[in-house]
N, C-alpha and C positions, 0 to 999 in steps of 0.2 A: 504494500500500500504506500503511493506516494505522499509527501506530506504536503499538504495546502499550503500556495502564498499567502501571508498574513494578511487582511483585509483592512485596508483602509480607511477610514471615516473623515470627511473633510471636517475643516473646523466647522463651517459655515452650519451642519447639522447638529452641532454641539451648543446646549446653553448653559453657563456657568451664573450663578447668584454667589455671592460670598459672606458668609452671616457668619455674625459671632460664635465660636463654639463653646462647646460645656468640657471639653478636655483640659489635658497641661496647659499651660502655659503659664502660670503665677499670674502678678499682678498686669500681665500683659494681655490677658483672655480677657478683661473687661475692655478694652480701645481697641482694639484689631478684632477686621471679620478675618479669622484665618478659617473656617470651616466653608465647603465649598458643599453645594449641593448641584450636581451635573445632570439635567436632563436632554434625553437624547427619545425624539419620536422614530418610535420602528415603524409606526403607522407611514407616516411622509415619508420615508427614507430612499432614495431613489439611490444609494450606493448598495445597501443590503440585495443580496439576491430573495426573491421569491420563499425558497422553501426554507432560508435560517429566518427569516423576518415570519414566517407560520409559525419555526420553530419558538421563537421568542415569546410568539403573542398567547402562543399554545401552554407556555408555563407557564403554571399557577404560583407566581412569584408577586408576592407584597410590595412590591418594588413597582411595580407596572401599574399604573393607572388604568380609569376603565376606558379612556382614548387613547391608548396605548401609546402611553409618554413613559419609559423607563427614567426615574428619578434614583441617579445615588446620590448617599451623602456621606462625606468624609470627612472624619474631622480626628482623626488618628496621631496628627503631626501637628509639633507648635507651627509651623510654617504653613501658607497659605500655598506657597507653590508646590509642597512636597505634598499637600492635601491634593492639590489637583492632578499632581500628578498619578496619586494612589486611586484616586476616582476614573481616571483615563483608564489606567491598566484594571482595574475592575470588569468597567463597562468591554474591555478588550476581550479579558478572559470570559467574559457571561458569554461573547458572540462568538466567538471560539469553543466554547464549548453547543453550539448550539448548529454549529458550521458541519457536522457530520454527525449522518443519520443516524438514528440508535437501529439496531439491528433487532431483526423480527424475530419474535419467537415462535418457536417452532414446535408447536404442541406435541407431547408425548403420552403413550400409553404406561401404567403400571405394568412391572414385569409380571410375567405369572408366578417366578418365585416371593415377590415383594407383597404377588395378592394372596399366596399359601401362607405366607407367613404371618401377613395380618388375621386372616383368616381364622388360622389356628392359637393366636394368642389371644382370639375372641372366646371360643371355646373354652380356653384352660379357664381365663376367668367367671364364664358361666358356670364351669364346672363345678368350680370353690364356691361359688356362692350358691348353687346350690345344696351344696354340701352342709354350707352352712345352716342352712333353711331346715336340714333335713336333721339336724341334732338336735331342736329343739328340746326333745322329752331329757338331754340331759340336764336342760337351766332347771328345769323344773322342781320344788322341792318334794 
């Protein structure tokens, strides 16, 4: 299997807000927006192909608005560009991972030893419990 050219996304698809975060930063977290929230629409996307932009829209990810605007937020780094940059490679890897198909699965029968064997561990514990059933007269006083 050969391995995919990485896929591109212009900036121009890219929307960056930059808000104060709740992480590190000391006395610095109250004046600087270093938290970045990056949304990026799979809906409009004319760079995504066809079937990874299904694949996208098709997970059930909290992340994904119900216009399908993928919204991350990062706010991991006191820095505003190292924030953006961890939000880039985010959104890189969710479409990379999304970029090849999952493979079908291929229904299978139980063996007929795996159906002997259940089968027969059905029995043993019938067995016992009837057994049990059948001593009553000894609780008896």
């Amino acid at each position: 299997m050969t391995a995919l050219p990485p896929l591109t996304i212009p900036d121009s698809e890219l929307e960056e807000r930059f808000v104060r975060s709740s992480g590190p930063g000391g006395q610095n977290v109250n004046k600087v927006a270093s938290a970045v929230e990056l949304r990026f629409d799979v809906r409009a996307s004319a760079t995504l192909p066809e079937a990874v932009r299904d694949r996208l829209l098709a997970r059930r990810d909290r992340r994904m608005t119900e216009d399908g605007v993928l919204v991350i937020q990062a706010q991991r780094f006191r820095t505003q560009e190292r924030n953006r940059e961890d939000a880039r490679e985010r959104l890189q890897a969710l479409i990379e991972a999304c970029r090849v198909a999952p493979k079908k699965r291929i229904a299978t029968k139980p063996t007929k030893g795996s159906q002997e064997r259940r089968l027969g561990s059905k029995r043993e514990r019938a067995q016992v419990k009837r057994e049990r059933a059948s001593r009553r007269w000894e609780r008896e006083p």
